[in-house]
C-alpha positions in Angstrom: 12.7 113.6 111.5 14.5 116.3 109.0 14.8 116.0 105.7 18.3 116.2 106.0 17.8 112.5 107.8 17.5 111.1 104.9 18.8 113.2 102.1 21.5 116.2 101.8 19.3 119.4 102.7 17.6 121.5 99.8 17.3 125.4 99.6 13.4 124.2 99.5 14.1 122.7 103.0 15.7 125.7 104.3 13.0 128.0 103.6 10.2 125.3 104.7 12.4 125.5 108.4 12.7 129.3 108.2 9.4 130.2 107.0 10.3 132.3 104.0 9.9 132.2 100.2 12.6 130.2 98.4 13.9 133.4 96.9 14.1 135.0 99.9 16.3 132.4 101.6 18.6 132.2 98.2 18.7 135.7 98.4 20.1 135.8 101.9 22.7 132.2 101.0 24.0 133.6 98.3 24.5 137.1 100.1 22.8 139.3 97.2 19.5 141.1 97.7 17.5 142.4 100.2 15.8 140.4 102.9 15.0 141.8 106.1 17.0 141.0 109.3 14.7 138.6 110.6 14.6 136.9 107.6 18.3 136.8 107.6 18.1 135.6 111.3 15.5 132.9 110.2 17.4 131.7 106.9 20.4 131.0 109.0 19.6 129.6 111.7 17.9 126.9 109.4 21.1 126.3 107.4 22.6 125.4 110.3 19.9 123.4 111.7 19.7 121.2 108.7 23.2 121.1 107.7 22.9 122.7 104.5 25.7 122.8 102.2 24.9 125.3 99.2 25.5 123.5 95.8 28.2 125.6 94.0 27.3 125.7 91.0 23.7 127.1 91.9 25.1 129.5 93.6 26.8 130.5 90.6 24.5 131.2 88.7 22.6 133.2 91.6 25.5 135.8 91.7 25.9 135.8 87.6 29.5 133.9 88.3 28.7 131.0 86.2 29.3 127.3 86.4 31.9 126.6 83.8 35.3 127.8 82.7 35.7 127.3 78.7 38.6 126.2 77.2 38.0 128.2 73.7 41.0 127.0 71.4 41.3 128.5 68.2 42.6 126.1 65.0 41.8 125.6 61.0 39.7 122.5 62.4 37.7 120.5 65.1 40.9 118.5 65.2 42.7 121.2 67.1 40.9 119.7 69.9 42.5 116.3 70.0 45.7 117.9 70.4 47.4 116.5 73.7 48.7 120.0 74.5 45.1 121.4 74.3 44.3 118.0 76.8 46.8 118.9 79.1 45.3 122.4 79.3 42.4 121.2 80.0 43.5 118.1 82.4 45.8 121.0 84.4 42.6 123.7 84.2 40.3 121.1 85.9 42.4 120.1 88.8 41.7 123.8 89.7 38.1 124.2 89.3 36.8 120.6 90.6 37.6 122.1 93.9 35.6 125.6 93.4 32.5 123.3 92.1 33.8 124.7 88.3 33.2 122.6 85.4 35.6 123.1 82.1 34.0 122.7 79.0 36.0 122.6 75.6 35.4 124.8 72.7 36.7 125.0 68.9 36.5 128.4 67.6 37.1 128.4 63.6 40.0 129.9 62.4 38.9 133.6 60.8 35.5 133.6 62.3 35.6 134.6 66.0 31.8 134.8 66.1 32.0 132.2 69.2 32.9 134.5 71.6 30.3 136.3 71.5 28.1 133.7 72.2 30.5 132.8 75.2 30.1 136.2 76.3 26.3 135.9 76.5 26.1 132.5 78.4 25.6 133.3 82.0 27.0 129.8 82.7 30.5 130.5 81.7 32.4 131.8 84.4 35.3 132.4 82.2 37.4 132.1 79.4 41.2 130.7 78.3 41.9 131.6 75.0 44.3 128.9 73.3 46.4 129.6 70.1 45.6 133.4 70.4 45.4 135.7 67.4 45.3 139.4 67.4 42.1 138.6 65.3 40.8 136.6 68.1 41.6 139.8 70.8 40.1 142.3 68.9 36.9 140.2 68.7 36.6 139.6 72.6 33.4 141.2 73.3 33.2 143.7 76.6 31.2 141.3 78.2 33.8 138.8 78.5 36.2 141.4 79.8 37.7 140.8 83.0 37.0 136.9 83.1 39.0 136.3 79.8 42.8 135.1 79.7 44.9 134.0 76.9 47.3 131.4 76.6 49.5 132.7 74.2 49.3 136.4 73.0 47.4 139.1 75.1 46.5 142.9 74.9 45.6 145.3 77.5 41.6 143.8 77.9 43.3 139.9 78.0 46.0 139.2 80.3 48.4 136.4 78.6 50.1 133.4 80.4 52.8 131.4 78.0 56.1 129.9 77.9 59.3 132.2 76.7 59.9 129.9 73.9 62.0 132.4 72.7 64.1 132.3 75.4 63.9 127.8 75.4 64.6 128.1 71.5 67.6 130.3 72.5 69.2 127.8 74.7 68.3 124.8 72.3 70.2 126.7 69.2 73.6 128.1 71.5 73.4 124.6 72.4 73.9 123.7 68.8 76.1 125.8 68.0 78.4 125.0 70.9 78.5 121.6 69.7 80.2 122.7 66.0 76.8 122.5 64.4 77.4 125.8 61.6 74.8 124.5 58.9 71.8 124.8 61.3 67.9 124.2 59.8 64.7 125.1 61.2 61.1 123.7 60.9 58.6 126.4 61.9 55.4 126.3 63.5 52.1 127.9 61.8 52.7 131.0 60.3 49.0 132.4 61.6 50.3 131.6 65.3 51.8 134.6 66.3 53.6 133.0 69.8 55.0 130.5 66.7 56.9 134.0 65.8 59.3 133.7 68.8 61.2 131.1 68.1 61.7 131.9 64.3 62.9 135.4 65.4 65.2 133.8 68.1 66.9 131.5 65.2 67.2 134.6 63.0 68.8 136.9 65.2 71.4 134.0 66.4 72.0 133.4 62.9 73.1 136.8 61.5 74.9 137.3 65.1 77.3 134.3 64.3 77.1 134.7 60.4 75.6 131.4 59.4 72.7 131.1 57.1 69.3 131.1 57.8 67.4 127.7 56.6 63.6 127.8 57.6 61.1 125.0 56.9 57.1 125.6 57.0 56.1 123.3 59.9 52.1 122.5 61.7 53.5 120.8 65.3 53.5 117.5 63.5 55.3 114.4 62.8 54.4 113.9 59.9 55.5 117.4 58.7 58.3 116.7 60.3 59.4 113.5 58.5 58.5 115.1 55.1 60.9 118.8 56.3 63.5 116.1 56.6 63.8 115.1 53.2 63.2 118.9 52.1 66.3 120.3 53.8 68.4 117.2 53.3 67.4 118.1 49.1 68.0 121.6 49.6 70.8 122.1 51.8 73.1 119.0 51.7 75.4 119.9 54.0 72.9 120.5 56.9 74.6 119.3 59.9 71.7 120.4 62.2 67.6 120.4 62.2 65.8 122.6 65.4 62.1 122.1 65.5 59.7 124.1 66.8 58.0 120.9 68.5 59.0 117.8 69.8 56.4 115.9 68.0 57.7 117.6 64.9 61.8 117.1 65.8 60.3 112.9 66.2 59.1 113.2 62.6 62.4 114.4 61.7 64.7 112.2 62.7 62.3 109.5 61.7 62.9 111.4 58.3 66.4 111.1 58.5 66.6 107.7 59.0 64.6 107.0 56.0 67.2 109.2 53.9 70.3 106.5 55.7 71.1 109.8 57.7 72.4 109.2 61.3 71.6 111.3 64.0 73.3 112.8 65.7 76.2 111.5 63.8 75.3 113.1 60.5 72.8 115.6 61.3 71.6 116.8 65.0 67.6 117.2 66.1 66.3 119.3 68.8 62.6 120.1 70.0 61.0 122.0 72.3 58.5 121.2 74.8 59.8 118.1 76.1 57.3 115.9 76.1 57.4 112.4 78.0 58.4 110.6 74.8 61.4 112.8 74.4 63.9 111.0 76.9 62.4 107.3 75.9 63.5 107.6 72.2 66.6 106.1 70.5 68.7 108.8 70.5 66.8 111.0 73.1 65.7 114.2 72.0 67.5 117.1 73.0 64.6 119.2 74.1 63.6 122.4 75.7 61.1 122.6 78.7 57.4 123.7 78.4 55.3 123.6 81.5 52.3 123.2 80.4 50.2 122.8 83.2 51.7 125.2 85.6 51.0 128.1 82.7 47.0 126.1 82.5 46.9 126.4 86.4 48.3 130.1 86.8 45.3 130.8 83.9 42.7 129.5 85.4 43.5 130.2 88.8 43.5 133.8 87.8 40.1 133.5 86.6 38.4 131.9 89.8 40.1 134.7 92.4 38.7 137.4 89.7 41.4 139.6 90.7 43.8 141.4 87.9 46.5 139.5 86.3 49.5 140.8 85.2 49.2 142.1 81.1 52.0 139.3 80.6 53.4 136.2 82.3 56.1 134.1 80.6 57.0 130.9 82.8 60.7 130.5 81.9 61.9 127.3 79.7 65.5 125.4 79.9 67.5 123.5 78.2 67.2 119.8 78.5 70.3 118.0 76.9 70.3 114.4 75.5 71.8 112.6 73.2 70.5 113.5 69.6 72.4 116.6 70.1 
């Protein structure tokens, strides 16, 4: 009776049948090396004889391909890593690489100190990388080793195809929206300043601003709540007559309204709030938030499926973002 009676088969078992070295008949499974035709004769004819199924993630690291894609997200703490957004990156990233035998591992990289990737770059069990909350910082620290089996989530550069959102475009949409409403006294809470796909909504509220001739109210924000809450009271103190509030986040337009109603402010009677991303929470909330899509784990898919085919990405992909309309605006 086989060995394959009582237990899946091993590569040991495989060469026992063939009557080769181990190396030789990993060497012929894993389709690198030389090995003579015999060998390759032998080596297969044992495979199929004993019903062996290679494990994936050996086979990997035979060919160099590594066993893990790494989730690398950049942020001024550990914290970053508790974000849900980062969670449903990973979440969407895994539902890819479960079936290539892939494992995703998470990874904080320190804001200012990039040194991380080169350690990624030197593991020969990462099989590659998504960058999260991309810096030009972070790019121009990507060692050549990780090129071609690095993508970024965010910004890219010519070495690091990007896959993001065109929250310029969603924030777009979310501010005509306003406007087409009467709002004319229209606030926004930023994102990170250091975040430089953050920059694409602010420059979509500026442009739309000086095109209609309205003034341009901007808030420091961190994705948040509770920066959100506290830019509520700020532009309610410094512009009185704000009849509008667009955050960057819908965590952070929550915090506003929540804001508001500390201050006795109605919404959307007084003052409107709008997000982006619509999350789940968005059209359960009393008013619903009037949102903007952000398809999170199609971009987390498109990533990491471009790093398991190996095959060139486009420099840039922006999945598109609409307007989702509900009552707080």
């Amino acid at each position: 009776m086989t060995a394959a009676a009582h237990r899946p088969a091993t590569l040991e078992d495989v060469a026992r049948v063939a009557g080769v070295s181990r190396s030789t008949a990993s060497r012929v499974i894993a389709g690198t090396g030389f090995a003579s035709p015999a060998a390759r004769q032998q080596v297969t004819a044992a495979v199929d004889q004993l019903g062996y199924v290679p494990n994936p993630a050996a086979r990997a690291l035979v060919r160099g391909g590594g066993v893990r894609l790494v989730v690398a997200v950049l942020g001024t703490s550990a914290a970053v890593l508790e974000d849900p957004y980062v969670h449903q990156v990973v979440g969407s990233a895994a539902r890819v690489c479960t079936a290539a035998g892939v494992g995703v591992a998470l990874h904080w990289l320190p804001l200012g100190d990039p040194r991380g990737l080169d350690q990624l770059g030197g593991d020969r069990t990462v099989c590659g990388v998504i960058l999260v909350n991309t810096t030009e910082d972070m790019l121009d620290a990507v060692p050549r080793s990780l090129h071609g089996r690095v993508v970024s989530i965010g910004i890219g550069s010519a070495a690091v195809p990007s896959f993001d959102v065109d929250n310029g475009a969603g924030s777009e949409a979310v501010l005509r929206h306003l406007y087409a409403t009467g709002r004319r006294r229209i606030a926004m809470v930023t994102g990170p300043r250091w975040l430089p796909c953050a920059q694409r909504p602010v420059e979509a509220y500026r442009r739309l601003m000086r095109l209609v001739g309205l003034p341009e109210r901007e808030l420091p924000g961190d994705f948040t709540a509770a920066r959100g809450r506290l830019a509520a009271g700020e532009a309610l103190r410094r512009w009185p007559d704000v009849d509008a509030i667009y955050a960057i986040s819908d965590d952070t337009a929550l915090g506003v309204i929540a804001g508001l109603r500390d201050a006795g402010v109605r919404v959307p009677g007084d003052v409107a709030v709008a997000g982006f991303d619509d999350i789940p929470l968005a059209g359960m909330t009393a008013p619903a938030l009037t949102t903007a899509s952000h398809p999170v784990g199609r971009i987390a898919v498109a990533a990491a499926t471009a790093l398991l085919d190996g095959r060139p990405a486009a420099p840039e992909t922006l999945f598109p973002s609409v307007l989702v309309a509900r009552a707080s605006a």
